[in-house]
Each structure stands twice: as structure tokens, then as C-alpha cells.
C-alpha positions, -999 to +999 in steps of 0.1 A: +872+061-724+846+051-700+856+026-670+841-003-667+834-020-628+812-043-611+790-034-579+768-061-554+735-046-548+711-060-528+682-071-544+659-061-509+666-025-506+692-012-529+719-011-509+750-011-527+783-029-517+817-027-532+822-066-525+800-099-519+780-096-480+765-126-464+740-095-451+732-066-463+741-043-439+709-017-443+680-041-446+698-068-429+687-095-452+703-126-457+717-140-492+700-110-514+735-094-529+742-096-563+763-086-588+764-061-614+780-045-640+784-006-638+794+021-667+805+049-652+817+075-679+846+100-667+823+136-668+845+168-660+832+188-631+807+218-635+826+248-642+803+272-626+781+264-596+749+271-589+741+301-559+718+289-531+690+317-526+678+327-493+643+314-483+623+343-484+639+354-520+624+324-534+589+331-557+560+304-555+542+297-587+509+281-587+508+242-596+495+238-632+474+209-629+451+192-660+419+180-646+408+148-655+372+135-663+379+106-637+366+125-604+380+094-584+419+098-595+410+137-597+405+134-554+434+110-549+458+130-569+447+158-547+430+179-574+441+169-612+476+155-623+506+181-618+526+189-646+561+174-650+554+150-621+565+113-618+535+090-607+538+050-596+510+026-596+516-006-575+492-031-575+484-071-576+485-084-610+452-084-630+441-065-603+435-040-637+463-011-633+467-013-670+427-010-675+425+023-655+453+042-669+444+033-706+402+042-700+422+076-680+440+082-716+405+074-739+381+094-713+405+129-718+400+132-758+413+168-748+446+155-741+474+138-762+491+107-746+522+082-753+510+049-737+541+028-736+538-010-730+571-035-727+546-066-716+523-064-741+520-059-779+500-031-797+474-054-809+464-068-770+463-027-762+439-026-791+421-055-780+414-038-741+406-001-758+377-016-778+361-034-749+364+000-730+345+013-761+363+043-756+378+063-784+407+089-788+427+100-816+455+115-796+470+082-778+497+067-794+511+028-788+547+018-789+559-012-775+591-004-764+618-007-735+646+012-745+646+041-728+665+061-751+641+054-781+611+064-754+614+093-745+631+104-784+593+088-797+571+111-765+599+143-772+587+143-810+549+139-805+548+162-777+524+139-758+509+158-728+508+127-708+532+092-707+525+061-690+548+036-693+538-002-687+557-016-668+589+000-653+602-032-643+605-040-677+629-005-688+662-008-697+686+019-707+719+013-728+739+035-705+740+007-680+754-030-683+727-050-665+693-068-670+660-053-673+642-057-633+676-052-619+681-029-590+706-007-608+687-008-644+654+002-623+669+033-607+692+041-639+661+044-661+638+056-637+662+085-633+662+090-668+627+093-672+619+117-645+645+139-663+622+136-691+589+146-672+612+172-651+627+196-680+598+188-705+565+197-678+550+165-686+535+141-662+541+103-663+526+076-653+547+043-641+531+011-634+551-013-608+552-047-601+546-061-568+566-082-543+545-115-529+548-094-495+523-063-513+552-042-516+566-026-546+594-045-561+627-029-566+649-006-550+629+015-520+644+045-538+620+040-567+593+046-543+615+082-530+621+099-562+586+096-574+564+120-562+535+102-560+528+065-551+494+052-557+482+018-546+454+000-560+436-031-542+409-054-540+400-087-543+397-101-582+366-121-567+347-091-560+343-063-584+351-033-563+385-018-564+402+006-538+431+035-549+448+044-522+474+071-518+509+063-499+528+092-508+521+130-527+538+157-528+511+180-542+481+168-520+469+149-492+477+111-485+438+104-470+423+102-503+410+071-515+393+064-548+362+033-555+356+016-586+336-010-595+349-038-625+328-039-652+328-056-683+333-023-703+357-015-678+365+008-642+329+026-630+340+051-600+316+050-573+300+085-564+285+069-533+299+038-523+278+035-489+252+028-512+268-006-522+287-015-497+255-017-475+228-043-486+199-033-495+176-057-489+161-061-453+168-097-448+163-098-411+195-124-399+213-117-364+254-112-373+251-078-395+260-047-386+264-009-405+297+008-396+301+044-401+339+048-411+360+075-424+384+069-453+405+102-463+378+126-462+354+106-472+327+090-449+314+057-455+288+028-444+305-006-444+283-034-435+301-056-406+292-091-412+300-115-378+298-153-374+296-172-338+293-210-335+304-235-314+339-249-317+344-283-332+384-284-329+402-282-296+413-247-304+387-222-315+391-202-345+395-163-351+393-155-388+388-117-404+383-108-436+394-069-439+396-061-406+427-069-382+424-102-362+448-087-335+420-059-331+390-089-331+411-108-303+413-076-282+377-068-287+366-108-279+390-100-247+368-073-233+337-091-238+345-119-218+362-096-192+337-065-191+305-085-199+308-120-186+302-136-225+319-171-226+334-171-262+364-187-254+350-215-265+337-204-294+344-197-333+344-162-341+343-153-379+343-115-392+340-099-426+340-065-439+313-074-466+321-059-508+357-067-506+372-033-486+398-031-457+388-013-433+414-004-402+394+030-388+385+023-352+358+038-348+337+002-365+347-017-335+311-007-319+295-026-352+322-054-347+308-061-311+275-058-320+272-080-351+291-103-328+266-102-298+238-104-327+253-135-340+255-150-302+222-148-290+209-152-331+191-122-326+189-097-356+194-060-349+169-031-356+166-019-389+182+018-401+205+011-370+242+019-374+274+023-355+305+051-348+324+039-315+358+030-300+359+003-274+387+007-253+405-021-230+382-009-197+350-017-220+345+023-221+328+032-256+356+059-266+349+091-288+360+094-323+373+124-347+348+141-376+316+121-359+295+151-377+308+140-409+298+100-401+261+113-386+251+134-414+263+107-441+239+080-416+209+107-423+219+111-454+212+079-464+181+074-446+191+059-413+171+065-384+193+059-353+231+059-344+248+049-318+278+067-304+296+079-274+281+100-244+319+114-241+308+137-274+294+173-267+266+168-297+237+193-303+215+168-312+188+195-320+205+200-357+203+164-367+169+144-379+182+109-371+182+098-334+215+100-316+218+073-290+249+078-272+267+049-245+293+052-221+301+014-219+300-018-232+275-032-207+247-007-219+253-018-253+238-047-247+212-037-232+199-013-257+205-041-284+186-069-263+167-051-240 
């Protein structure tokens, strides 16, 4: 007979307790215990062990991987999905995880593929396929969240791929608790990568997120996984970022753009192209970044705002970029070049929706900021690749080749970077101006 017991696990981390804590004595977090009920069956111990092999006995096979039409998810996932490997996808709600996986399923007509859903019905996945317009006899709907009668429906249909929707919604009968649970999340995540383990197929998970932007759930979800993908953006703007935060067959650098369409997810070959405008307005606070996301280089347009202050205390607002970074850099202004913006409200916004944390923008940052001071705009084709550091020296930056051949490429005529860089200019059509400090950015802005 199997024995029956209750455990407190904390609803923060995981932790598990054999009695009620005030704190949870791994996350320290206050009040987040709770109890549940365990099934733990009496197994007999493994007659034969297994024998541990010496390192260099071991053989390598090559990773079989199924490429996908999707060339965005094909770089993040370092090179196509890995058979038998356990995927996550976190993300804000409507934020459209459920779009992209589904129009990934459509697109590969030369793949099979269970689609599992426990928050919506078959008729609503209907609904989203045919304003993708896409079409695919192999993909199969079943609403389910049993876990047992899952993976018994993708064992007999030999689907090539399974996503399952959510797996905050999963509950398997081996375990005495309620679906979202800490203990019903790991039971049944377990029980599907056993699945995707002994039957080489690769699965997809979608996860819920915490109000903080982090997945909810036990952190252990997040370790037994081997991939954890993370997809952002702002639902008032109609690009969307895929980042990768863990991968066990490929790099964690990648990054993948899509655009939000009607008809659904459009990945963006070049995004420079649209995160930049276009149009030559002629207004003082814009700036072009050069920026490096995975191995990807990019052209963000740095949009800055200066005016006086009308409260007591002046403001310091960003939007994608790090207000601790924008203080700093506001800091060696005043210090370095005498500009009195203490005074001052100082707005600053990474312009189609994007994050951006690379250094090496903080020369467009001080630039669209001294534009938008002395409501001057800057020259045309002009863009930026520099570190300012705390002296008000303009620092040097990794893979500048990379940022000045994407700049040429896209028909920029001069960029400014640091003299500390040993640059054969020669090679390059665009103009390299290169600065050793803050004070002679100004005056080749101004000058």
C-alpha cells in the first residue's frame, strides 16, 4: 500500500519543509509555506546498478536537430530544435507565446505535432490558426491536463513535436495536490521530460509569469529544462524580443525580432532598418546607437528629452535603458563638462519598444542629451559606439568591426568611436571619427 504524508513547500522557491516555517530557510521569504499532500508509493531498490564509465571511454554523437522555417527561433535555439529536449517559454500574458508556437507548428507542414492546450478549448485554437492563415494536416488539438492521458494521446500519434499550453495548468494523478502547485509543477514536469527523454521528441512548455517578470513556480522548473526562452515587449508596440536565458545545446547571446501583425509573428531579417526612423525630420534629442545583441549588431535610435523643471525635484525617467546608468552619465556631464542639469528634467527612450543594456550606446545617450540641451539637431547619417567612463574618458568597446560595417552597411556616413581602438580605417567607406573624451564630443557636435 502506498503511504500517504503531507509536506510544506514554499510557494517562492520550492523549498521543502517537513513542518510549518515562519521563513523559508533557502529564499528567506516570509509567510510563503504551504501545505501539501504527498503520495509516495513504497518502490523496491534497483537490483543491479548502473557502472560509471571513465571520461575518455565515453562516445559523442552528433545532436540531431530539425530545422525550422522560422530563422529567428532557428538562431535562438542555437541552430534548430534538439531532439528529445525539454524547452520553457516565459513571457507576459498576451504578450503572444501561444501565437508563435502554434504559427511554429502550421509553418513546418513537414513535421507532425501534438499542441496541447489546458486554458483554452479546440474551437479558440481553431479560431487563432485561421487568422494565421496557415495550414497543416499533421497538428493535432487536445485540450487536456492530465498528464497521464497526454502523453498516452502524443505516444500513439507519434507526434515529432509537443507543446503543451500551459504547464501551470498540468496535473498528474500520482500526486495529491492542485494544478499550479509547487509539488504538482515539478511532479508533472518530471513526468513529461521522461516522455521527451526516452521517446527523442522535443517539447515545448509555455510558463506563466510572476508580477516580478519571473517564471512562476518552483526555480527547479527553470533547472531541469534545458532551454529557457523569454519573450518580451511592450503590447503597445508591435515588435517582440526572444531572448535566450539558458541552453544547453547553444549559445545564450542569441536574440530573436518579430513584428505583431494581424496575420500573426513577422521575424525581422534586419531590424536596424525599423528600429531607426526613416524620415529625416531634423529635431535636436535623437540619436543612432550602434549596439550588439548576441551576435547580432544593431542600430537603435536613442531618443532624449531636456526641459526645465517645474517640481522642486527634477525628474529622471528611462524607457529601456537603466536609469541608474542615465544618473551616472548626467553625473559626468555636470562634473567633466560644466552642463548645469541638476536642475533639469531629463527624459530618455530607446525608441520601437526594445531594452537595450549594452554600454557601448552611452555615447548616443550623451549626445541626444546635449542635442536636446542646446535644441540643436545632429548631423544626418551620424551614429554612435562608445563607453563613457566615470573620468569622462570615451572607453573602447568589444566587436566595434561588427557595429562599423553594419553603420556602412546601412548607409551611414560617419561614426563616432574611441581613439583607444587600433582601427585600419583604410578598409572601411564610412568615416571613422574617433574621441578620447567627453569634452571633444562636444565640440565636434557643436563646433
Amino acid at each position: 500500500m502506498s503511504k500517504v504524508k503531507s509536506a510544506f513547500f514554499c510557494q517562492n522557491c520550492g523549498h521543502q519543509a517537513p513542518k510549518w516555517l515562519g521563513k523559508c530557510p533557502a529564499c528567506q521569504s516570509w509567510n510563503t509555506l504551504v501545505e501539501e499532500v504527498l503520495k509516495k508509493e513504497n518502490t523496491p531498490l534497483a537490483q543491479v546498478a548502473l557502472q560509471a564509465k571513465v571520461l575518455q571511454d565515453i562516445a559523442l554523437c552528433a545532436l540531431e536537430r530539425k530545422i525550422l522555417k522560422d530563422k529567428e527561433l532557428n538562431r535562438v535555439l542555437g541552430g534548430g530544435v534538439v531532439d528529445g529536449s525539454l524547452m520553457l517559454l516565459g513571457g507576459e500574458p498576451g504578450i503572444g507565446k501561444s501565437t508563435l508556437l502554434l504559427q511554429m507548428l502550421l509553418e513546418n507542414n513537414q513535421y507532425s505535432a501534438l499542441y496541447v492546450s489546458g486554458e483554452e478549448s479546440a474551437e479558440q485554437i481553431k479560431m487563432r490558426a485561421d487568422r494565421l492563415g496557415l495550414k497543416n494536416d499533421k497538428v493535432w488539438i487536445l485540450a487536456e491536463t492530465n498528464t497521464e492521458q497526454i502523453i498516452a494521446q502524443a505516444h500513439s500519434l507519434q507526434a515529432d513535436f509537443l507543446v503543451i499550453d500551459s504547464v501551470q495548468t498540468l496535473q498528474s494523478p500520482s500526486i495529491d495536490a492542485p494544478s499550479g502547485s509547487v509539488s504538482q509543477i515539478r511532479t508533472a514536469t518530471a513526468e513529461i521530460m521522461d516522455y521527451a527523454k526516452k521517446h527523442h521528441v522535443p517539447v515545448f512548455l509555455v510558463g506563466h509569469i510572476t508580477k516580478e517578470g519571473t517564471l512562476a513556480g518552483p526555480k527547479l522548473l527553470e533547472h531541469i529544462v534545458d532551454v529557457v526562452l523569454q519573450f518580451e515587449g511592450d503590447r503597445n508596440h508591435l515588435y517582440r524580443v526572444l531572448r535566450v536565458q539558458k541552453n544547453r545545446f547553444g549559445s545564450t547571446q542569441e536574440i530573436g525580432i518579430y513584428e505583431m501583425q494581424g496575420t500573426g509573428l513577422r521575424p525581422i531579417d534586419n531590424p536596424s532598418e525599423l528600429l531607426v526612423n526613416q524620415y529625416d525630420t531634423g529635431l535636436s534629442g535623437v540619436a543612432i546607437a550602434s549596439t550588439i545583441e548576441g551576435a547580432r549588431p544593431l542600430l537603435v535610435e536613442v531618443q532624449a528629452l531636456v526641459s526645465s523643471s517645474v517640481y522642486g525635484t527634477p525628474q529622471r525617467s528611462c524607457t529601456g535603458f537603466d536609469v541608474r546608468r542615465l544618473n551616472m552619465l548626467l553625473a559626468v556631464l555636470e562634473k567633466r563638462c560644466q552642463f548645469k542639469l541638476a536642475q533639469k528634467d531629463v527624459f530618455v527612450n530607446i525608441a520601437g519598444g526594445i531594452r537595450v543594456d549594452d554600454p557601448a550606446i552611452d555615447l548616443a545617450v550623451v549626445s541626444a542629451i546635449l542635442s536636446s540641451n542646446m535644441d540643436i539637431a545632429l548631423a544626418k547619417h551620424l551614429c554612435f559606439a562608445a563607453e563613457i567612463g566615470l573620468t569622462g574618458e570615451i572607453r573602447p568597446i568589444p566587436r566595434l568591426e561588427n557595429r562599423i560595417a553594419q553603420a556602412q552597411q546601412l548607409g551611414y556616413e560617419q561614426i563616432v568611436v574611441s581613439s583607444h581602438h587600433a582601427l585600419d580605417t583604410k578598409k572601411y567607406q564610412i568615416e571613422i571619427v574617433a574621441l578620447s573624451k567627453i569634452g571633444d564630443l562636444f565640440s565636434f557636435l557643436f563646433a
